[in-house]
Every structure is written in C-alpha cells, then in structure tokens.
C-alpha positions in Angstrom: 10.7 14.6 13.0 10.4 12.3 10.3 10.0 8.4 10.8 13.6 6.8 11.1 11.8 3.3 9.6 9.1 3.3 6.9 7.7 0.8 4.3 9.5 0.9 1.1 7.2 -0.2 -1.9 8.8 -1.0 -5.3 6.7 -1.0 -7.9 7.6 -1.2 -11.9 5.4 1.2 -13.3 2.4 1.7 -11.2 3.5 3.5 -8.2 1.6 6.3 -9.6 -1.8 4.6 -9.6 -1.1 2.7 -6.1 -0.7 5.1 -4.4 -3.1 7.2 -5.6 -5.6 4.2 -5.0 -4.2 4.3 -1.5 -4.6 7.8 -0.6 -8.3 7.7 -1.9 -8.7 4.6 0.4 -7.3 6.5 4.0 -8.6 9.7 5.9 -6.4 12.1 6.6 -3.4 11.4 3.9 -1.3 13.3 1.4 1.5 13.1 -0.8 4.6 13.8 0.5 6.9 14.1 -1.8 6.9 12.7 -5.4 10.2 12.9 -7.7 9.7 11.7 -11.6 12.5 10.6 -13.7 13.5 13.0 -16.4 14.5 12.2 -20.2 17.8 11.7 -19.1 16.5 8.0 -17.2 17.9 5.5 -15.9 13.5 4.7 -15.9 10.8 5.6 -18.3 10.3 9.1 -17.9 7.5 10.8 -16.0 7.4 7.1 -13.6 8.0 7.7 -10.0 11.9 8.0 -9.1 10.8 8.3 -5.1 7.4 9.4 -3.6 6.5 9.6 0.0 2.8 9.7 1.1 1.1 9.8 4.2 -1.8 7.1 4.9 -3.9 8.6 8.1 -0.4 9.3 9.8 2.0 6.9 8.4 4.6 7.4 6.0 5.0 5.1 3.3 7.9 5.5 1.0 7.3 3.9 -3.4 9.5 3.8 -6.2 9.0 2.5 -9.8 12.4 0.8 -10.2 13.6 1.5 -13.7 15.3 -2.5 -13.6 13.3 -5.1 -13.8 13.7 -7.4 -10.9 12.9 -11.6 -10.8 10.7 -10.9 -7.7 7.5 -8.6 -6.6 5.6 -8.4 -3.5 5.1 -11.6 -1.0 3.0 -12.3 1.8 5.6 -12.4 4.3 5.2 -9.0 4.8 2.1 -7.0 5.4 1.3 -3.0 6.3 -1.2 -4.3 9.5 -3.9 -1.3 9.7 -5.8 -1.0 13.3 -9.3 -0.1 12.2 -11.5 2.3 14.4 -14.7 1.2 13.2 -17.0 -1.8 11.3 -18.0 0.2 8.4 -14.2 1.4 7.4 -13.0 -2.3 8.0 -15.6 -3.7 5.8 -14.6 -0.2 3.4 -11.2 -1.8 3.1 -11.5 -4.8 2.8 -13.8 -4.3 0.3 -11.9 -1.5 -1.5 -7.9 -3.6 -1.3 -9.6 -6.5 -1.6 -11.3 -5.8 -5.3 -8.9 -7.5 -8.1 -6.1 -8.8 -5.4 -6.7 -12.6 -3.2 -8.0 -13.2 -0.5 -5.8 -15.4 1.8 -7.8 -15.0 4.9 -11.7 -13.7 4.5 -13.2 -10.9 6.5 -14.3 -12.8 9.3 -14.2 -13.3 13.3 -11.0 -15.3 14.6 -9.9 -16.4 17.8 -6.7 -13.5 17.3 -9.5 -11.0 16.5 -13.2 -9.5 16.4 -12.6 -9.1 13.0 -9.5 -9.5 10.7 -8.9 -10.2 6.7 -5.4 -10.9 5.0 -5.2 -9.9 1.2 -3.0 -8.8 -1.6 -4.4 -6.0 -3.3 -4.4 -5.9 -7.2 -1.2 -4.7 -7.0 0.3 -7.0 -4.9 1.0 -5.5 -1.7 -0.3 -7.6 1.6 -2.5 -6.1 3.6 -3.7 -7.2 7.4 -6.8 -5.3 8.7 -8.2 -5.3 12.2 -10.7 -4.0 14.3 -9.4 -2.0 17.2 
C-alpha cells in the first residue's frame, strides 16, 4: 500500500540531479516512478513532470514546476533521518552538507548524541540523528 502522506519537493530544473544525488546518498533506494514533460510543455522538455523515489524505505515525491514561483525551500521544514550508525551520520552530513549551510553543526546536544541541521546545495533542510 502506498504512503497516504509523502514529502513533495519542487524543484525548477534540477529535480533530476537531486534526486539522483539523493539516491547515491541512501541504501536501499530506487526510483519510483519518473514522468518528463514532452515537446508539447507546459515545462522545458525532458525536466521532471512527477518522479517518486524511495530513500531506504521512504517515498519522496519531486517535480520541476514549469512556473517560476517567488519562493524555494525554507527551514521550517525538514525530512528528519534516524541514523543507525556514526560512520553513515558523519557520511551525510558530510555528503548534504557539501555546497548547502550549516545551521546547526554535527555535534552532541542536550536533544541528541549526535544531531546536524543543514540545507543541502539545493536547498532542501535536512535534520540527522543518531538512533
């Protein structure tokens, strides 16, 4: 059964190379489903008209939106990952955190053994944990 609520990502132009930054990043993930617009539009051909992929598990729905918006990404909201060990913490921090900001460092907190909060070079917020 599919999931009834996923992240939506809109992107204007590089849903392609997010997510296949992404799915290099996680174990276990796969594109979904990836649609393209056609010659016929409304956005650039060959961009993404809807693409799911699968991130160790969860589905994450992106678009390239073929109008160009006032707004992009905030930090208000985050895809939290629950990481299993050390190394693939400090792997992803590393990995999102390359090209993006930092708004919390990798780093012990009262909340957590070890947490980070970033935007990747894309944008998107991020909130890593160890389990």
């Amino acid at each position: 059964m599919a999931e009834k609520i996923r992240p939506f990502l809109m992107f204007h132009g590089e849903a392609e190379e997010a997510m296949n930054f992404y799915l290099s990043l996680f174990l276990d993930s796969k594109m979904v489903e990836i649609r393209r617009y056609g010659p016929e539009g409304p956005g650039r051909e060959g961009t993404v008209m809807r693409a799911t992929l699968s991130l160790d598990g969860s589905e994450i729905m992106c678009i390239d939106s073929s109008v160009r918006h006032p707004f992009t990404f905030t930090p208000a909201t985050s895809l939290f990952v629950t990481c299993e060990t050390d190394e693939e913490i400090t792997r992803l921090a590393a990995m999102l955190g390359k090209g993006g900001k930092i708004f919390m460092p990798l780093d012990a907190y009262p909340f957590a053994t070890k947490f980070t909060w970033l935007a990747d070079r894309f944008g998107v917020s991020w909130q890593l944990t160890l389990a």
